[in-house]
Each structure stands twice: as C-alpha cells, then as structure tokens.
C-alpha positions as CSV (number, residue, x, y, z in Angstrom):
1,X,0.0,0.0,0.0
2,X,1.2,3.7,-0.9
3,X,1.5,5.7,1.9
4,X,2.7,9.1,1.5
5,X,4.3,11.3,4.3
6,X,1.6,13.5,4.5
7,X,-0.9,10.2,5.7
8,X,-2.8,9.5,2.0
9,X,-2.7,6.4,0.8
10,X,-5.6,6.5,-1.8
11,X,-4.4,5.8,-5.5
12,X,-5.9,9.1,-6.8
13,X,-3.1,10.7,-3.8
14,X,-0.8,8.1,-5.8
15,X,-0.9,9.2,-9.0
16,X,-1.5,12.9,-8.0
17,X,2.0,12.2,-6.1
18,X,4.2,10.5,-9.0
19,X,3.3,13.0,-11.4
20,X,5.1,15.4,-9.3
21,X,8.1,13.7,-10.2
22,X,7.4,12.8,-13.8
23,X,6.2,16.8,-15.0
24,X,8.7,18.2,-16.7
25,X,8.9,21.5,-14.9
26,X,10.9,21.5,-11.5
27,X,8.9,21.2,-8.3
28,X,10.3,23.5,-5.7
29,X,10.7,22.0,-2.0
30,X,9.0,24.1,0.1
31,X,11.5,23.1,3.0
32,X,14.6,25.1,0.9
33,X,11.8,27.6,0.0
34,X,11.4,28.6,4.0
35,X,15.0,28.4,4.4
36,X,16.0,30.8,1.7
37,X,14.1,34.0,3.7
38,X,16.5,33.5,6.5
39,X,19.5,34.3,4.6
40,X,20.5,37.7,5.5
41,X,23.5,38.6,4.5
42,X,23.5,40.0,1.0
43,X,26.5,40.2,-1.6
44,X,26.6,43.7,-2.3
45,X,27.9,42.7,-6.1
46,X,25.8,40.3,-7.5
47,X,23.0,40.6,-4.6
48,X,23.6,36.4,-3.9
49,X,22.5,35.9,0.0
50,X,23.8,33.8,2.9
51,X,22.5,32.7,6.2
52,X,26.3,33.1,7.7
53,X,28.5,35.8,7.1
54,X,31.7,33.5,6.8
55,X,30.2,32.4,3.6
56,X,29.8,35.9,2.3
57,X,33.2,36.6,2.8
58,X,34.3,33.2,1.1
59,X,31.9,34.1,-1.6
60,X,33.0,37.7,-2.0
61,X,36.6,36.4,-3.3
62,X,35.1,35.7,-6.5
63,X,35.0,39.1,-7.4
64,X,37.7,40.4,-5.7
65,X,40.2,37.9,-7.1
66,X,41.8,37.4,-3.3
67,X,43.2,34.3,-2.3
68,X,44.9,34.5,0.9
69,X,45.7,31.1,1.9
70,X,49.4,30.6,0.1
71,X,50.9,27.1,-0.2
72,X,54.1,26.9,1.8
73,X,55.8,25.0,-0.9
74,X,55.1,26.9,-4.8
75,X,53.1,29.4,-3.1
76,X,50.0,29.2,-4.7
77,X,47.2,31.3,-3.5
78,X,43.7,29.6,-2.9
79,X,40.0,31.3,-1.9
80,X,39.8,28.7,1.2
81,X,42.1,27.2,3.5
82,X,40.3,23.3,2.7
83,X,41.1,24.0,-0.5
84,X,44.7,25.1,-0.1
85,X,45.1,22.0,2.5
86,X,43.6,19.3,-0.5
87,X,46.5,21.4,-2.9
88,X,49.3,19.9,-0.5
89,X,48.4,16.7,-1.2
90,X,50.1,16.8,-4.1
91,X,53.0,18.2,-2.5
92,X,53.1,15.3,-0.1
93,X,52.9,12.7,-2.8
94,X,55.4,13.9,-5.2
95,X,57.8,13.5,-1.7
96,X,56.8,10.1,-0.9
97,X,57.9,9.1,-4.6
C-alpha cells in the first residue's frame, strides 16, 4: 500500500503524487523555499544571500580575485584554507615518490 508522508494512501493521492516527479517543470521543496528568507547577509555585487556571514566573505573572493591562503611550498594562492590544505596533497605525494 502507498502511503505518503503527509498520511494518503488513496491511489488518486498516488498518481497525483508521481506525477510530481514525472512533469517536466521543476517542483520546488517548500523546505529550501522557507529556508531561503533567513538568509541575510547580501553580496553587495551580484546581490547572492547567505544565512552566515563566513560564507559571504568566502563568496566575496570571487570578485575580488583574493586568495589568501598561500601554499608553503610553490606558493600558490587559494580562496579557502580546505582547498589550499587538498592542494598539498600533491606536495606530499610527489615527496613520498
């Protein structure tokens, strides 16, 4: 028996539900719907928002060009420290060889 989250389990519910996921136009969640009004901070360039202002600042490097995290060993410059630390890899395979 079909039984959907929100308690039908008729077959008319069924169909009604599938077809949501068969049409070709996207169905938007209403759960990332809600969440979108909380982001408040606003990127004053493209007007992108964020519900943390780390990521604004992250995001904000795209149009500035900075990248402040610097590899110790060619000194490439990278947007995010995660990203500079998955760079090193490299680095630390190229010694193990």
């Amino acid at each position: 028996m079909f039984i959907c989250r929100d308690g039908t389990s008729s077959a008319e519910s069924k169909v009604s539900h599938f077809s949501l996921f068969q049409s070709k136009t996207p169905v938007m969640n209403p759960i990332v719907e809600e969440y979108k009004q909380f982001r408040q901070f606003v990127c004053s360039i493209c007007h992108k928002k964020f519900n943390q202002k780390a990521n604004l600042v992250v995001h904000f490097r795209v149009h500035t060009g900075e990248r402040p995290f610097k590899c110790l060993v060619c000194n490439k410059g990278f947007s995010t420290k995660q990203n500079m630390l998955k760079h090193h890899i490299i680095h630390e395979l190229s010694s193990n060889q």
